[in-house]
C-alpha positions in Angstrom: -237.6 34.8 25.9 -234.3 34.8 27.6 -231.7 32.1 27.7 -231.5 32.2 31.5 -235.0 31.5 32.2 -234.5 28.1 29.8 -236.0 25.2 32.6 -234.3 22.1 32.7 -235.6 19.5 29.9 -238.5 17.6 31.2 -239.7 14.6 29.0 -242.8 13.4 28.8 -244.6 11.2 31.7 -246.1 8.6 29.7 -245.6 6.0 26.5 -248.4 7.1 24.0 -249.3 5.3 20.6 -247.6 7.6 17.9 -245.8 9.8 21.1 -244.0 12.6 18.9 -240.9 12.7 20.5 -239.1 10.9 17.7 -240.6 13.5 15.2 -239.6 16.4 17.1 -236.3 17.3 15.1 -239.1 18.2 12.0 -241.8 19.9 14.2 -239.3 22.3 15.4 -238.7 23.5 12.1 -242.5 25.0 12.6 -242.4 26.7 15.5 -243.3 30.0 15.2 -240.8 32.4 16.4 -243.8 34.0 18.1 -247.2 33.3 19.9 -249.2 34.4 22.6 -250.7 30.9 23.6 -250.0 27.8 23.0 -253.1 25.0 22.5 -252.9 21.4 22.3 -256.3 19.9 21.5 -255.0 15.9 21.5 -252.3 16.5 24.2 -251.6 12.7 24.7 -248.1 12.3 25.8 -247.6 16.1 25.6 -244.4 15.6 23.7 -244.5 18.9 22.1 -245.9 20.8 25.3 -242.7 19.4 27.0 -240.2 19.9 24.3 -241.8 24.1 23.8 -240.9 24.2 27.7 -237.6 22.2 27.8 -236.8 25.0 25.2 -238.3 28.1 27.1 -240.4 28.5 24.2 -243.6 29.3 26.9 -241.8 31.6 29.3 -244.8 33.9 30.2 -247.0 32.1 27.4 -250.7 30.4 28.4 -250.9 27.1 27.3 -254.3 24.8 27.0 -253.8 21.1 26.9 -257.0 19.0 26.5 -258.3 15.9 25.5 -261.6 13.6 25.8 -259.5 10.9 27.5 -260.5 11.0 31.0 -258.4 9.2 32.4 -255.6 10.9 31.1 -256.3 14.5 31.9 -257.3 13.1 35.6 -254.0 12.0 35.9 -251.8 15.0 34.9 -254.7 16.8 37.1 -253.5 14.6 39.8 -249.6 14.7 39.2 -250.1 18.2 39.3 -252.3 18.9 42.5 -251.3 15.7 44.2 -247.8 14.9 43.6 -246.7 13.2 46.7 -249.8 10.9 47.2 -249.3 9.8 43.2 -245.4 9.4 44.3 -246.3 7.2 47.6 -249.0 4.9 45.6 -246.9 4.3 42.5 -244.2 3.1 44.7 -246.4 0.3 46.1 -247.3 -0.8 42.3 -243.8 -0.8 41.9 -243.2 -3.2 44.7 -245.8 -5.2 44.1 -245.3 -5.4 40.5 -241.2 -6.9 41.2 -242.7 -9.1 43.4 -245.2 -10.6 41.4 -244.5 -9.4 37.5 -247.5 -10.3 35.2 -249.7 -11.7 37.6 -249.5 -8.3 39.1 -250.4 -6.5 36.1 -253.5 -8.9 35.0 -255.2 -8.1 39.4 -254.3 -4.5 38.8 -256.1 -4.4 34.9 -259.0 -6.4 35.9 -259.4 -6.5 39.6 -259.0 -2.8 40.8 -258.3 -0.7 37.7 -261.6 -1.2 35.5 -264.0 -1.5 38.8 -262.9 1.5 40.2 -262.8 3.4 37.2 -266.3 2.2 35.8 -267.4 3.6 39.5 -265.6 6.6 38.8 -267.4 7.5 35.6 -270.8 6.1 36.3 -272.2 10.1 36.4 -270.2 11.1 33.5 -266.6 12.7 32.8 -267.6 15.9 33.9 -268.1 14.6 37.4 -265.4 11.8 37.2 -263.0 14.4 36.6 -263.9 16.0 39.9 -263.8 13.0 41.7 -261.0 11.4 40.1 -258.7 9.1 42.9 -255.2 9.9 43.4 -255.3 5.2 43.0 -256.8 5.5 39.7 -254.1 7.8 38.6 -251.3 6.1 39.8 -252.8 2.5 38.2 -253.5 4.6 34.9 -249.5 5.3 35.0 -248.6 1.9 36.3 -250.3 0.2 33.5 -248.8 2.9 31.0 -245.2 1.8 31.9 -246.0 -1.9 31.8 -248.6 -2.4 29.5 -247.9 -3.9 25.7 -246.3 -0.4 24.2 -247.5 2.1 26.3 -251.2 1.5 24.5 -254.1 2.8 25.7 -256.9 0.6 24.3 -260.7 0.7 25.5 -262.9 -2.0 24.3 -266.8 -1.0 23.5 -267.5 -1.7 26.9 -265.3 0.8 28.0 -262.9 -1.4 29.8 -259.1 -1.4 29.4 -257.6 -4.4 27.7 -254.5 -4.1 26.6 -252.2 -7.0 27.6 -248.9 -7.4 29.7 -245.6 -5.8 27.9 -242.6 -7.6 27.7 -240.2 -5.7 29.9 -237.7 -6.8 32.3 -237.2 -4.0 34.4 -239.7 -1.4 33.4 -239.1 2.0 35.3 -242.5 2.0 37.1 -242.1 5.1 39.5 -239.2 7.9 39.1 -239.8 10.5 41.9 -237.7 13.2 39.8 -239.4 12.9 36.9 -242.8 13.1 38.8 -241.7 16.4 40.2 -240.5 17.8 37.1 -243.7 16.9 35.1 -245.6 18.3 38.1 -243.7 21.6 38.2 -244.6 21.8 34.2 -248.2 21.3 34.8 -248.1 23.8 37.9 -246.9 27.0 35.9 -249.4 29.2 36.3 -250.6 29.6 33.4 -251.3 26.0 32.3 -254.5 24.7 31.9 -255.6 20.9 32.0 -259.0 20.5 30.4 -261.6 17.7 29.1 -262.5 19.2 26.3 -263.2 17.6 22.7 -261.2 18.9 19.8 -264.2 20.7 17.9 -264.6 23.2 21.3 -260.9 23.5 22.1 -259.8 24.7 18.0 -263.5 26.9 18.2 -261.4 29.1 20.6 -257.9 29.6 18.6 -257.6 32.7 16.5 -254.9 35.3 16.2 -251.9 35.0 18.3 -252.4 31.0 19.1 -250.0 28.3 17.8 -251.8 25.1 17.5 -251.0 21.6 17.2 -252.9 18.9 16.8 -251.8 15.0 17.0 -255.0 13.1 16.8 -255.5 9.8 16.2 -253.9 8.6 13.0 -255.9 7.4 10.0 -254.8 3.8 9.5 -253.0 2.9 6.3 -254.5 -0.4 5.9 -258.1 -1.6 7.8 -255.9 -3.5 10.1 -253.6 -0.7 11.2 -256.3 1.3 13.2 -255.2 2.3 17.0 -257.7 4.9 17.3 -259.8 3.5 20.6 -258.6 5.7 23.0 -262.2 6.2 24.1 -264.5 3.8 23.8 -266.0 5.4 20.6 -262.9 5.3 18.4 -261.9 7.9 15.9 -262.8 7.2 12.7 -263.3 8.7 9.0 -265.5 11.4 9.3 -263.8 12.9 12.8 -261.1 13.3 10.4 -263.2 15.5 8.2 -264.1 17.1 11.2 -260.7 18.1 12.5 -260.0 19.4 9.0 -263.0 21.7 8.9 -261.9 23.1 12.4 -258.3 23.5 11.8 -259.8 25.6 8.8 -261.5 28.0 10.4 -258.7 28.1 12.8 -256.4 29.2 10.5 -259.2 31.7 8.5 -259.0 33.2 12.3 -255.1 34.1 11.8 -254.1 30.7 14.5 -250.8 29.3 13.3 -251.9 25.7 13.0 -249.4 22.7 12.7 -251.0 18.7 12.4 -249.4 15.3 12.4 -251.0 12.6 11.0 -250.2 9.4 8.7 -249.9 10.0 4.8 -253.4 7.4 4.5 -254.8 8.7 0.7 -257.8 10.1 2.8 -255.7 12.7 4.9 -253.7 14.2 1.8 -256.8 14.3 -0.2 -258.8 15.8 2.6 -255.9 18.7 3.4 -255.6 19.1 -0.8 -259.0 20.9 -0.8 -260.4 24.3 -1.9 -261.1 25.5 1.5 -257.2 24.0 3.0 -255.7 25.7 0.6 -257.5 29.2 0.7 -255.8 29.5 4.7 -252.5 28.6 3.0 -252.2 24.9 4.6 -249.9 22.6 3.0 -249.2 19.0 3.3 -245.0 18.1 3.6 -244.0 14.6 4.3 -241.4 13.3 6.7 -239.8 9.9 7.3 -240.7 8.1 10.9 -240.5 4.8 12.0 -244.1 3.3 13.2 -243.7 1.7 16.6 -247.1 -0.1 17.4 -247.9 -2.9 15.0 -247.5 -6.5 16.7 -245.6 -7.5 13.8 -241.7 -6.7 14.4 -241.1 -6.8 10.6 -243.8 -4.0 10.4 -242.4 -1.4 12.7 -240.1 0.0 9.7 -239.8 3.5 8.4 -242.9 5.0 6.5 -244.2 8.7 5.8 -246.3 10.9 7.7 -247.3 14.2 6.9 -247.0 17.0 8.6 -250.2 19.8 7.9 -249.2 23.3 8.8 -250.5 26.8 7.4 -246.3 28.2 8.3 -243.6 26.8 6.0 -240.3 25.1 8.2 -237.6 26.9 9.0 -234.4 24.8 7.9 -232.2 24.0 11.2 -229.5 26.5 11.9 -226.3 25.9 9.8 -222.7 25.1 12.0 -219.9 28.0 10.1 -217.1 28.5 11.0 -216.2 32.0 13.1 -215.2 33.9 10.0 -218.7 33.7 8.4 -220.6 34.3 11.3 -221.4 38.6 10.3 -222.8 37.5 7.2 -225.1 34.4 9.0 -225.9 37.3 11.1 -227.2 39.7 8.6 -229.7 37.3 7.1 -231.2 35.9 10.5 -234.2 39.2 10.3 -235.5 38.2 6.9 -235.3 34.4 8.7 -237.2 35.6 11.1 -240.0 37.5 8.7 -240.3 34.1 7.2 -241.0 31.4 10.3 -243.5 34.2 11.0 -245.3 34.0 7.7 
């Protein structure tokens, strides 16, 4: 991949609960120096999707993004194949929603948002994804951008419910952005599918870098944001993940995971089978965003689960010493490969 065909950065489209963007700096350090397709099974905001093209890292390189979120892969569908009409009925939102604030939020959640999405999905995901309205996307994205911190929350009824955020000017619709999330999704060799995790990691094997950001476990039985369908993620999807990332990696994928340092994650990646595909569990300081507690938002651990070690960031030297940083750089690169 050359330096001239680096795109411009592109960040992500929407707020997500536990969006990686902030981690980043530490999931570069696993990026492989090499792959021949990228997969995202939980691809959420996408932050990593945008950052490995913001960085050229997918020049020429398929990439899968899926996810059983409807909603949300029938709106980057949309973004992608229908950029303008997305454009034209976010603007209104946007109007409306200066005009009228909250109580523009509250019609839009409860008056045209869950109606027309319950409509939408009456014969299933499959067919709601054909069908899926260009005013169901740009509502999925208006509510992203004003909702309480960019949650996605579906109650066991399957209708949204998360409440108003407290913004005062919240940056509803952004043309160039749009277009530059669009001409992400449009590369050729992207593909947007509805797919859960189990089938999407069933396909990875040699020459695939994988990551997976799913749901986190919660730390404490109050902590849980893991509704992003209507059936939650619990405990034993956990178990599941692990079991396919396994078999993943026993099929030569390179496989990198976020998740929260919850006792049940590092005992589950501590096991016989995790560590026969070389996976190991490394933790990393972030700073936990969605609790409604201010005082709770501080700095905790997650882990990151990958079966190649980091690569420490590139040292600054001065000119003098740059043959000798030079000379090393092929074993560096033998070992991000490992």
């Amino acid at each position: 991949m050359h330096a001239s065909s680096v795109p411009t950065s592109v960040r992500p489209l929407l707020k997500w609960a536990g969006g990686k963007r902030q981690l980043l700096p530490a999931l570069r350090q696993y990026y492989p120096a090499r792959f021949e397709r990228y997969i995202e099974p939980f691809v959420g905001s996408g932050a990593v999707f945008f950052d490995l093209f913001s960085l050229g890292r997918l020049d020429g390189v398929p990439a899968r993004l899926t996810d059983v979120n409807v909603d949300l892969v029938g709106t980057y569908r949309s973004v992608r194949d229908r950029t303008d009409d997305v454009m034209r009925a976010l603007a209104q939102l946007d109007l409306d929603h200066r005009r009228d604030g909250d109580t523009c939020y509250y019609q839009v959640r409860d008056r045209r948002f869950n109606p027309l999405r319950q409509a939408v999905m009456a014969d299933g995901p499959h067919a709601a994804l054909e069908a899926y309205p260009v005013e169901l996307a740009a509502m999925f994205i208006y509510l992203n951008r004003t909702g309480f911190n960019g949650l996605f929350r579906l109650n066991r009824s399957g209708q949204f419910n998360v409440p108003v955020g407290r913004y005062a000017d919240p940056r509803i619709c952004d043309p160039e952005h749009l277009r530059a999330v669009a001409a992400a999704f449009r590369r050729s060799r992207v593909e947007i599918d509805f797919s859960p995790f189990d089938a999407t990691l069933a396909d990875a094997g040699r020459g695939d870098f994988v990551y997976c950001d799913p749901p986190y476990a919660p730390l404490s039985p109050t902590a849980s944001f893991a509704h992003y369908t209507a059936g939650g993620f619990g405990a034993a999807d956990q178990l599941r993940l692990r079991d396919a990332i396994v078999a993943a990696c026993a099929r030569g994928a390179i496989v990198v995971e976020s998740n929260s340092s919850a006792p049940v994650i590092e005992d589950a990646y501590r096991s016989a089978a995790a560590k026969r595909v070389q996976l190991k569990v490394d933790r990393v300081p972030a700073r936990r965003a969605i609790n409604s507690r201010a005082s709770a938002r501080g700095p905790v651990d997650e882990l990151i689960i990958a079966n190649v070690r980091p690569t420490p960031p590139a040292l600054v030297l001065p000119k003098a010493k740059m043959k000798k940083v030079e000379s090393i750089r092929p074993a560096r690169a033998r070992l991000r490969t490992a």
